[in-house]
C-alpha positions as CSV (number, residue, x, y, z in Angstrom):
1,X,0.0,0.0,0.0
2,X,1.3,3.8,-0.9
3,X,2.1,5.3,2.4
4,X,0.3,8.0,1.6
5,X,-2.7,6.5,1.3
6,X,-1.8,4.0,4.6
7,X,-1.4,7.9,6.1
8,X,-4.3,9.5,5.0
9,X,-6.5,6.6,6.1
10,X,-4.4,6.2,9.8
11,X,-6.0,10.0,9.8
12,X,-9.7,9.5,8.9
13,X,-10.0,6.5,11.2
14,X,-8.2,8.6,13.9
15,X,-11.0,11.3,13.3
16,X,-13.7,8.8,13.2
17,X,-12.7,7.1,16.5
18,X,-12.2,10.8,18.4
19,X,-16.0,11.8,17.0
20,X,-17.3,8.4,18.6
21,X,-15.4,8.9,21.5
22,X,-17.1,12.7,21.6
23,X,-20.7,11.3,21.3
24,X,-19.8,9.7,25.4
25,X,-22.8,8.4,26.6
26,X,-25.5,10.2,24.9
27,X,-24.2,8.7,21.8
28,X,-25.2,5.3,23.2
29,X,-28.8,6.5,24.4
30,X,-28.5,7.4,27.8
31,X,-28.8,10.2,29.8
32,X,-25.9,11.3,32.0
33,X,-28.2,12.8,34.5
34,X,-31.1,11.3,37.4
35,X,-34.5,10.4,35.8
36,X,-36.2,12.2,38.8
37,X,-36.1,16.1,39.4
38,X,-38.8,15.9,41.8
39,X,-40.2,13.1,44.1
40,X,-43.8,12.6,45.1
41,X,-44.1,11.5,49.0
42,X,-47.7,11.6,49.4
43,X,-49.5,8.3,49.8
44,X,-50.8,7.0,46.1
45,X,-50.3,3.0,46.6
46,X,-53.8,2.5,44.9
47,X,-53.3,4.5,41.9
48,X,-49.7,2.7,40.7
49,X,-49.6,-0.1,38.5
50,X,-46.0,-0.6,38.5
51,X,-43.4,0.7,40.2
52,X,-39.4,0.9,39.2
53,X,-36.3,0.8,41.1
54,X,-32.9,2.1,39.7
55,X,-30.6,1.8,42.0
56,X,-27.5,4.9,42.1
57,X,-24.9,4.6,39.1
58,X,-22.7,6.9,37.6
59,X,-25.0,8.8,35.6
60,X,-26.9,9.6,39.2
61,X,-26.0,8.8,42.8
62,X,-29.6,8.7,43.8
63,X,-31.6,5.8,44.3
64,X,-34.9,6.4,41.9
65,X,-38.3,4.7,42.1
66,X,-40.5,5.5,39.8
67,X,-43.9,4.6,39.8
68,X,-46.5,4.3,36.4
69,X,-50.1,5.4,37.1
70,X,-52.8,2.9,36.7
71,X,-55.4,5.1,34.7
72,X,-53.0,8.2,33.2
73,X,-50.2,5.8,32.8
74,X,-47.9,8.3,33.8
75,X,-45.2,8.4,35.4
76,X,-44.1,9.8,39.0
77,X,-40.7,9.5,40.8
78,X,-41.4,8.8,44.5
79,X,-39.4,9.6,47.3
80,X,-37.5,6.8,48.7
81,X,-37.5,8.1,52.6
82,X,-41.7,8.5,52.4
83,X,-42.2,5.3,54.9
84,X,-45.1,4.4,52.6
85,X,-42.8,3.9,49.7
86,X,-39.8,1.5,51.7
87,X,-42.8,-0.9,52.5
88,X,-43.4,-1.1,48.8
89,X,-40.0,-1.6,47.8
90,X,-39.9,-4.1,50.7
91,X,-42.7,-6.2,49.2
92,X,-40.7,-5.9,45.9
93,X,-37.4,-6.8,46.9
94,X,-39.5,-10.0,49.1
95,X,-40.6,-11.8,45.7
C-alpha cells in the first residue's frame, strides 16, 4: 500500500474514532443525568400499577423509584425516605 494512502487513512480512522469517543454516553442512548427532578411523598399506593427501582450509578448517585399510574399511565418519581414507599420496595425486593 502507498504510504500516503496507509497515512491518510491512519488519519480519517483517527478522526472517526475521536467523534465516537465525543458522542460519550449520549451517543449510546443514555442520559448522563437522574431520571427524577422531583419526588412525590404523598400516599398514592392505589393509583400505581407498577413501580421501578434504579438503583445509584454513575450517571446519578440517587436511588430512583418510579412509579406508572394505573389510569393516566404516567409516570411519578417517589421519594424513597416517604415510609409508605420502603414498605413497597420491601414487598418488591420480598418476591
Amino acid at each position: 500500500m502507498n504510504p500516503r494512502l496507509r497515512g491518510s487513512a491512519f488519519i480519517v480512522l483517527l478522526a472517526a474514532l475521536s467523534i465516537v469517543e465525543g458522542m460519550g454516553v449520549r451517543g449510546i442512548g443514555m442520559e448522563p443525568r437522574c431520571r427524577c427532578i422531583k419526588t412525590e411523598s404523598r400516599r398514592i399506593g392505589s393509583y400505581i400499577q407498577k413501580v421501578e427501582l434504579f438503583p445509584p450509578s454513575p450517571q446519578c448517585e440517587d436511588t430512583e423509584i418510579i412509579a406508572t399510574m394505573k389510569r393516566s399511565g404516567r409516570e411519578i418519581c417517589l421519594e424513597p425516605t416517604a415510609p409508605w414507599v420502603k414498605k413497597v420496595i420491601e414487598k418488591i425486593l420480598a418476591k
